[in-house]
Every structure is written in structure tokens, then in C-alpha cells.
Backbone as a ProteinNet text record, in pm:
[ID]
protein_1_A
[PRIMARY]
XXXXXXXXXXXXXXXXXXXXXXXXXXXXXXXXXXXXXXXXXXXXXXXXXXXXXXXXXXXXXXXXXXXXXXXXXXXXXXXXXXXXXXXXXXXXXXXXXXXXXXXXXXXXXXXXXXXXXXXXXXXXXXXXXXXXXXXXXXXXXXXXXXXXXXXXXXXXXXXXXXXXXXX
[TERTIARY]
3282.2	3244.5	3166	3083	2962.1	3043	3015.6	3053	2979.7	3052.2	2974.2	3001.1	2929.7	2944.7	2953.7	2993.3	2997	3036	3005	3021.5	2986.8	3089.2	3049.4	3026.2	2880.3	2864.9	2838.4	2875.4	2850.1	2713.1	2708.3	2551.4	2593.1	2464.5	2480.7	2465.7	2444.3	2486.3	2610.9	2733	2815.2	2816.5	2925.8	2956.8	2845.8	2797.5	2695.6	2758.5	2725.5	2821.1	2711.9	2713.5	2594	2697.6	2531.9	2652	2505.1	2541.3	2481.6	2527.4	2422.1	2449.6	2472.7	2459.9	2466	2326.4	2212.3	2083.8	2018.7	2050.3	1971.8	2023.1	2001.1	2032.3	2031.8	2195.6	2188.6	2210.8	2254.8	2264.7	2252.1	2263.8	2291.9	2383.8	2458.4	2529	2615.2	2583.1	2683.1	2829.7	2898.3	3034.4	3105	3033	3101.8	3029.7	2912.7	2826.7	2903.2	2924.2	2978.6	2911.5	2731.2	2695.8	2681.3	2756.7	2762.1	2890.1	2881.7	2945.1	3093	3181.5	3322.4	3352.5	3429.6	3458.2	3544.6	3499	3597.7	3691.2	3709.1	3800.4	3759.7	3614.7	3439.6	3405.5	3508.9	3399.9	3464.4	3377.4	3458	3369.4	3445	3421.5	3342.7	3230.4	3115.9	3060.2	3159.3	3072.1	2927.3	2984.7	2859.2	2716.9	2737.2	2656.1	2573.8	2586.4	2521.5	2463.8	2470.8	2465.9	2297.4	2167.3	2046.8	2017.9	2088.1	2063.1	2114.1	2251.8	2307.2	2244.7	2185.2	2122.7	1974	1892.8	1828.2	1815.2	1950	1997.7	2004.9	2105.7	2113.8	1969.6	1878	1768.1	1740.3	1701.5	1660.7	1656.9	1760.4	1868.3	1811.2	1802.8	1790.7	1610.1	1560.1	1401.5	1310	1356.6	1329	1248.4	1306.3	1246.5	1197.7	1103.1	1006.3	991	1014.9	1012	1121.8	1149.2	1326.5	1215.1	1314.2	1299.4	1353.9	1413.4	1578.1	1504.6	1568.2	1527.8	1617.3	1525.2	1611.4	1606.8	1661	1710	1819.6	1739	1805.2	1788.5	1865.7	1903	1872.8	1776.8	1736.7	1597.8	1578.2	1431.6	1340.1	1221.5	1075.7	1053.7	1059.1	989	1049	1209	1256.6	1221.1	1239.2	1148.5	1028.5	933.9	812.4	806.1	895.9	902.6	957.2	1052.2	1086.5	973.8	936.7	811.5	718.6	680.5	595	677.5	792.2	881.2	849.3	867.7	784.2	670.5	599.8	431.8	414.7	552.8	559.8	559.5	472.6	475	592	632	756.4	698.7	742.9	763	637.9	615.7	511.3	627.3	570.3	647.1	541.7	596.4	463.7	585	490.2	577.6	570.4	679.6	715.5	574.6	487.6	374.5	313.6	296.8	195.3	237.6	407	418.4	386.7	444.5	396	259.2	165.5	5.2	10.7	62.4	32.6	73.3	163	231	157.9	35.8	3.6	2.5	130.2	151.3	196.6	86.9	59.1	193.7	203	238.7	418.2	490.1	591.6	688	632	717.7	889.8	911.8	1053.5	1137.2	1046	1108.8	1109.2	1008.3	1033	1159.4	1170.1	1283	1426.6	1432.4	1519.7	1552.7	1429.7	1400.2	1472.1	1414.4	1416.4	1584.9	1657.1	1830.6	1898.2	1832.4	1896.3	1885.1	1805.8	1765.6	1932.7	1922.7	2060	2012.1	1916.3	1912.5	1857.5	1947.2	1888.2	1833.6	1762.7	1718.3	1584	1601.4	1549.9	1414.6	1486	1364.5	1379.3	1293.4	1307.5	1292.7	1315.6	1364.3	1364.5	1468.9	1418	1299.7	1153.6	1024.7	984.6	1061.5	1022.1	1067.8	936.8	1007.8	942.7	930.2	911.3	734	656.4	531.1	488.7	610.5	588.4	667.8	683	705.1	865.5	917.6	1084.5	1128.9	1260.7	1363	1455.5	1411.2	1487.6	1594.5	1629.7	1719.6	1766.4	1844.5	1829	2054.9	2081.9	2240.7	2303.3	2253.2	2351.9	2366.4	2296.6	2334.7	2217.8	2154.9	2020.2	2007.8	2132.7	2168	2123.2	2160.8	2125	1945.2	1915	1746.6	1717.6	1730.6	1676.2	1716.6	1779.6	1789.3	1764.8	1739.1	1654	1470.1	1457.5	1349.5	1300.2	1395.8	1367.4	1360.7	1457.2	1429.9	1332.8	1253.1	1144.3	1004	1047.8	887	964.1	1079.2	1077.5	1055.7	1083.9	1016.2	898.9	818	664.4	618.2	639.1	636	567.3	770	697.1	621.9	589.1	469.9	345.4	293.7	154.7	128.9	10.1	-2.9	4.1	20.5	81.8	-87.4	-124.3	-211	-179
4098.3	4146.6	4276.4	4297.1	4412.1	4517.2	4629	4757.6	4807.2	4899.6	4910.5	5088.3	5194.8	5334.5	5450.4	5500.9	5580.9	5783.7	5807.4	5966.3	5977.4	6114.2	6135.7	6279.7	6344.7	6460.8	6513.3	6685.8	6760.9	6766.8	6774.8	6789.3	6876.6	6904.2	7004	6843.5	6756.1	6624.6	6553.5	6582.4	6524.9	6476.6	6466.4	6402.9	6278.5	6245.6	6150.9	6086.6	5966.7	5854.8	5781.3	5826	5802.3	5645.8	5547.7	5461.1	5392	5326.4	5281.3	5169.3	5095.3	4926.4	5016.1	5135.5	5180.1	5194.9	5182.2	5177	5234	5217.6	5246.8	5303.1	5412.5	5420.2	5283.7	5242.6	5117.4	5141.3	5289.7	5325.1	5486.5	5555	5678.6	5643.3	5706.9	5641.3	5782.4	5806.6	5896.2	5873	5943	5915.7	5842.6	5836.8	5804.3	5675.3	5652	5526.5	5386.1	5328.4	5247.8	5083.9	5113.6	5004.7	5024.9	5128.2	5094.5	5010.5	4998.9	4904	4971.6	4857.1	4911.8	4950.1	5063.7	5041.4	4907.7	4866.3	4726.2	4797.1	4649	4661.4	4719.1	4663	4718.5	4851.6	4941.3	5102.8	5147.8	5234.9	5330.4	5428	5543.5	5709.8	5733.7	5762.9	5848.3	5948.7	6110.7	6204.7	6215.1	6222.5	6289	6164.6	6086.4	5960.7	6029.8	6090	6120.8	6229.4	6324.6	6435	6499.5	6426.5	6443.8	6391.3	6316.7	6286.5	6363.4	6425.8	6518	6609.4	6688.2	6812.5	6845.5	6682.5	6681.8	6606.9	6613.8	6611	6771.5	6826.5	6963.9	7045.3	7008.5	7099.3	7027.8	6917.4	6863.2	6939.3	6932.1	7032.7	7203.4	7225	7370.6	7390.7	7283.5	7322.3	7348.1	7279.2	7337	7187.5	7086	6944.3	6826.6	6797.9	6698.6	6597.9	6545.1	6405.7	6379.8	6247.7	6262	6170.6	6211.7	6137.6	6118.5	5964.8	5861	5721.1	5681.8	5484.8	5416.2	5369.2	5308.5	5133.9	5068.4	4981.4	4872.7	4907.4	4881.5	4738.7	4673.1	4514.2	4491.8	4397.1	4315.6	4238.6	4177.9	4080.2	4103.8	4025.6	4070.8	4163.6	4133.9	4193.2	4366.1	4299.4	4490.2	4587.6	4526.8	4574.1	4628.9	4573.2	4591.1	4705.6	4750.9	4825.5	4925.1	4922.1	5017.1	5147.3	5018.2	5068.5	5152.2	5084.1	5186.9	5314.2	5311.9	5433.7	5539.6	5486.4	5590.3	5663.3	5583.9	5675.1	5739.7	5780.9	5861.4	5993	6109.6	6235.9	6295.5	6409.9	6521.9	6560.6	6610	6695.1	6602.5	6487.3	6384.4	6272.8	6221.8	6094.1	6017.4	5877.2	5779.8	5724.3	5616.5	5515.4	5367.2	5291.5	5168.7	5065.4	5120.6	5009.6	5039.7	5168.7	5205.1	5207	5149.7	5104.1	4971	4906.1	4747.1	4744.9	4812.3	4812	4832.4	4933	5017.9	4856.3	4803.1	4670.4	4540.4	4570.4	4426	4366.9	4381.2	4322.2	4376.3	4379.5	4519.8	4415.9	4344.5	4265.1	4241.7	4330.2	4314.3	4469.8	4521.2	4660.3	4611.5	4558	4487.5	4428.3	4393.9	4349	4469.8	4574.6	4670.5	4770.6	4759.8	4847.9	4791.7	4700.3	4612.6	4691	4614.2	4633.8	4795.7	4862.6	5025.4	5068.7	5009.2	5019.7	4962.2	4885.3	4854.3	4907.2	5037.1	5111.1	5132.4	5090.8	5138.9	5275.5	5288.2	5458.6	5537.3	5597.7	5656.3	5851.5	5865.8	6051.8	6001.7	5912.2	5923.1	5781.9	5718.4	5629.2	5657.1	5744.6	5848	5765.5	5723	5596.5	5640.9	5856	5895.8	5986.4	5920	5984.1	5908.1	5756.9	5698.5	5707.3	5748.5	5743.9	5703	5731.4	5612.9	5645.2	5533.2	5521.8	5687.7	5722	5830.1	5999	5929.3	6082.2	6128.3	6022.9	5989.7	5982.2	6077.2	5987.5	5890	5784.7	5658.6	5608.3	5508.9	5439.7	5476.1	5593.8	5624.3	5557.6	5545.7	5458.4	5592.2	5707	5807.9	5879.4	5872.4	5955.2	6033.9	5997.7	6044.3	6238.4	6310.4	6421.7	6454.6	6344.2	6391.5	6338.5	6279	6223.7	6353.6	6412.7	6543.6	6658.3	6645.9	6773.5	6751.9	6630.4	6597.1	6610.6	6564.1	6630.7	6772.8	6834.5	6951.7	7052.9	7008.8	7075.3	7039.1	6927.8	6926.2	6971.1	6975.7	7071.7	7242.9	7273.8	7438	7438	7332	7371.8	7326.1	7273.9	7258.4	7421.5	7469.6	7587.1	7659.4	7682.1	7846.4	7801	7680.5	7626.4	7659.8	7695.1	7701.9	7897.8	7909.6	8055.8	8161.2	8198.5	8288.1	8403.5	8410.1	8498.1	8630.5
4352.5	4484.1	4468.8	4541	4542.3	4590.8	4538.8	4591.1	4699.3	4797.8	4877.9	4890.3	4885.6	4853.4	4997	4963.1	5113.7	5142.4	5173	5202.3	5308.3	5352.7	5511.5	5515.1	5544.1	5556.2	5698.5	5698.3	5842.3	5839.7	6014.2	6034.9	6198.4	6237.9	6415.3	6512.9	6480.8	6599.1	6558.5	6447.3	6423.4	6286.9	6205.8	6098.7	6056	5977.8	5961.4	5852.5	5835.2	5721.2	5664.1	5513.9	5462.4	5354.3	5334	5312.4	5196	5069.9	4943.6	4931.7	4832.5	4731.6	4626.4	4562.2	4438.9	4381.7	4435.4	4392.4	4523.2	4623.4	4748.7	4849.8	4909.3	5065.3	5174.5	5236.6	5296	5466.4	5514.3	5591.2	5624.2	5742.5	5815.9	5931.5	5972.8	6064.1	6141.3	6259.5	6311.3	6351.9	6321.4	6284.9	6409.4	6546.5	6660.7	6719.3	6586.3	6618.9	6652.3	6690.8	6729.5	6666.5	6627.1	6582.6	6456.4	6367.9	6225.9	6188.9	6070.6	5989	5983.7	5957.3	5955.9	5787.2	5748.7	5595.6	5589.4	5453	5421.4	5241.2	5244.4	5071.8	5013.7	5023	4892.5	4897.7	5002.7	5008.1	4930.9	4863.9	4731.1	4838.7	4887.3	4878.5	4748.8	4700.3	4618.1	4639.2	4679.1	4732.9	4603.1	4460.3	4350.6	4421.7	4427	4397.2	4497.4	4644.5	4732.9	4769.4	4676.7	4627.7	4707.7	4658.5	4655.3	4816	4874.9	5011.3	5081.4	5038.5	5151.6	5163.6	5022.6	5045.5	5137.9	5107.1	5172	5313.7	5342.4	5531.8	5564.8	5487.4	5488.7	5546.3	5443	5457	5560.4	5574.1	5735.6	5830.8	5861.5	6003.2	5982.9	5843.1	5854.4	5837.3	5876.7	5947.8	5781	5696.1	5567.2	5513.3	5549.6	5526.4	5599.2	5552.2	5689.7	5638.4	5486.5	5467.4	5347.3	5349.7	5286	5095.6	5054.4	4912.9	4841.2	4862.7	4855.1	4868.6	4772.6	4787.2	4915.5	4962.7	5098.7	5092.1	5131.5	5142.9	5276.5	5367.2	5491.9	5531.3	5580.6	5573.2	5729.7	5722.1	5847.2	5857.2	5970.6	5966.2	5915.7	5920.4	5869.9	5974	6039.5	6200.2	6203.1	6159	6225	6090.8	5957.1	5861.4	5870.6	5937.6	5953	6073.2	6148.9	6281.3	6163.4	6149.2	6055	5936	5893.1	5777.9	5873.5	5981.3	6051.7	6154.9	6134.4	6212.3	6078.7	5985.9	5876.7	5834	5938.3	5952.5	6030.6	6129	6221.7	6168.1	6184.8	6119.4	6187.1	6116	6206.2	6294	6363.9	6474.7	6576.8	6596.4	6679.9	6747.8	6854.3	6932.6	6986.5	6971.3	6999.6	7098.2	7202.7	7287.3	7226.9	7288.2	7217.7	7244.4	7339	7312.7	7231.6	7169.5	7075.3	6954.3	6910.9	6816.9	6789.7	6871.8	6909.6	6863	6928.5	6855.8	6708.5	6679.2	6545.1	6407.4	6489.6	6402.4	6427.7	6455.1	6564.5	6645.8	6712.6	6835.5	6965.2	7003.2	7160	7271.2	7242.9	7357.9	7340.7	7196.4	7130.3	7184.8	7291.8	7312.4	7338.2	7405.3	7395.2	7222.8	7202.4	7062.8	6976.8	6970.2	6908.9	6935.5	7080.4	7122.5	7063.9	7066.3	7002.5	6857.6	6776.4	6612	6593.4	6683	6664.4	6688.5	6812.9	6817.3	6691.5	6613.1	6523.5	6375.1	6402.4	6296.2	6234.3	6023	5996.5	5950.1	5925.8	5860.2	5945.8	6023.1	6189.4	6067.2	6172.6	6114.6	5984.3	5879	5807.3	5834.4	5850.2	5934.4	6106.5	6153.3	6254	6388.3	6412.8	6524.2	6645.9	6613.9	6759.5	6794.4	6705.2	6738.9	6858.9	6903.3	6964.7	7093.7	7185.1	7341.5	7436	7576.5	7653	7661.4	7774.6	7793.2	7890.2	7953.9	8076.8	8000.1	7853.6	7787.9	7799.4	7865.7	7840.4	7776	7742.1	7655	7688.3	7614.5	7630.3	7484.7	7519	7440.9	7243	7266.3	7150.9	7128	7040.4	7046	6990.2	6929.5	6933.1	7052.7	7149.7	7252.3	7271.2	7413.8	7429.3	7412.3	7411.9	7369.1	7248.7	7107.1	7011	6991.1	7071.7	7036.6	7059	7211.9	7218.4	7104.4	7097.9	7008.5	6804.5	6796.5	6694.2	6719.2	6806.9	6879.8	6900.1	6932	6969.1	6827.9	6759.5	6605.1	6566.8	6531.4	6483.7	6529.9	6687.3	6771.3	6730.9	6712.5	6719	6561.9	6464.1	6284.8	6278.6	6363.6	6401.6	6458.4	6501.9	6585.8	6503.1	6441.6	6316.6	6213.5	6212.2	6084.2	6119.7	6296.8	6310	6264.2	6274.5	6214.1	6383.7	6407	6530.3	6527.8	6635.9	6691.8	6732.9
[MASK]
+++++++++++++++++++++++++++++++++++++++++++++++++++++++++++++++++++++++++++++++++++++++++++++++++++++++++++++++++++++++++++++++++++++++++++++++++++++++++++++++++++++++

């Protein structure tokens, strides 16, 4: 039976539950998420193993890091794969709406299915899922709690901020 790896580190939106095959990042998961995975027989606790991801959640939060660099490995369709891959060309501190991901993937006419693809993000923060918001500049449908979209949001426009050069 496959191992399945797990650590749970602090963060300012809640405990986050970082979760491995042993080769890959297989999840992010906030501790009160309700659509992550349950531990089973297979979880071994691995704080060392997670070592290079936590730190760079750490720096995340502390306005220090804008793109993660960890093998990921997140389990689902072609389609939400492919929504995914392009939630990754989302720059920091930017938000696009779900039709203009739908475009960006091909299919202008797929904003529903993306919204979908996008709730089912397993590696929430790092495949940035809540860059995505509505057509009228809303925040919409984020599954940790439209509280923490904003304020993942909002950290990345105030570490956008002090990055521009000040007059």
C-alpha cells in the first residue's frame, strides 16, 4: 500500500495541511477545509520531508515570496489539470475573471466548468485559485472562506505595493 505523507503547518488564515506521494506535493489544505481528504491508515506524519515547502509558505505570508518551488502533483481530469496549469500563469499580486480563464484555456464558453475545475483546486495558495474572481471585480466562490480569498488577496496587492519604487 502507498504511503501517503502529511504535515500540518501555521499560517495567518489557519493551520494548513500539507499532504505528499513521497515525490510530490499532492495537496494544501486548510485545516477547517472540509473538501480535503480524510487521514487514513497510509498517513505517516513527515514534518523533515516538508521542510522546503513550509519555509516557503512561511515566506509566502511574510511578503518575501511570489512563486513556490516544489514538485506538484495534484490528482484530477484533463480539463481541471489544464485549469489548473493555467491558474499558474496567473502572476502575484493580479486577478483575472472565470471567463477570461475559460479563454486563456480555449474555451470562452467553459466559465462554469472552470469554476468548478478551480473549487476543486487540491493545492489551494500555491496553484493560486484565489487570483480568480468574478466578471464585476467580485469576490466569489473561494471553499476556504471568502475571508481568507480576501486577505490572500490583499497580501499580495500590499507585497505588490512596497515592490513599486515610491515618488
Amino acid at each position: 500500500m502507498k504511503r501517503t505523507f502529511y504535515h500540518v503547518v501555521p499560517s495567518p488564515i489557519g493551520d494548513l495541511t500539507l499532504v505528499s506521494n513521497g515525490e510530490a506535493l499532492t495537496g494544501l489544505y486548510l485545516s477547517d477545509d472540509h473538501g480535503g481528504p480524510e487521514p487514513g491508515a497510509n498517513w505517516q506524519h513527515a514534518e523533515p520531508e516538508f521542510e522546503t515547502i513550509a519555509s516557503q509558505v512561511a515566506e509566502y505570508f511574510a511578503g518575501e515570496r511570489h512563486n513556490f518551488d516544489v514538485p506538484l502533483a495534484p490528482s484530477g481530469t484533463k480539463f481541471q489539470k489544464k485549469v489548473w496549469q493555467e491558474l499558474c500563469r496567473i502572476p502575484f499580486g493580479e486577478t483575472i475573471s472565470y471567463g477570461e480563464l475559460a479563454r486563456r484555456i480555449g474555451q470562452p464558453t467553459a466559465s462554469r466548468a472552470v469554476g468548478l475545475a478551480n473549487g476543486r483546486n487540491p493545492i489551494a495558495i500555491i496553484i493560486p485559485c484565489h487570483r480568480v474572481i468574478g466578471a464585476d471585480g467580485s469576490l466569489t466562490g473561494y471553499g476556504g472562506g471568502l475571508w481568507r480569498k480576501k486577505k490572500l488577496l490583499d497580501l499580495e496587492a500590499r507585497t505588490e505595493a512596497l515592490r513599486l519604487p515610491g515618488f
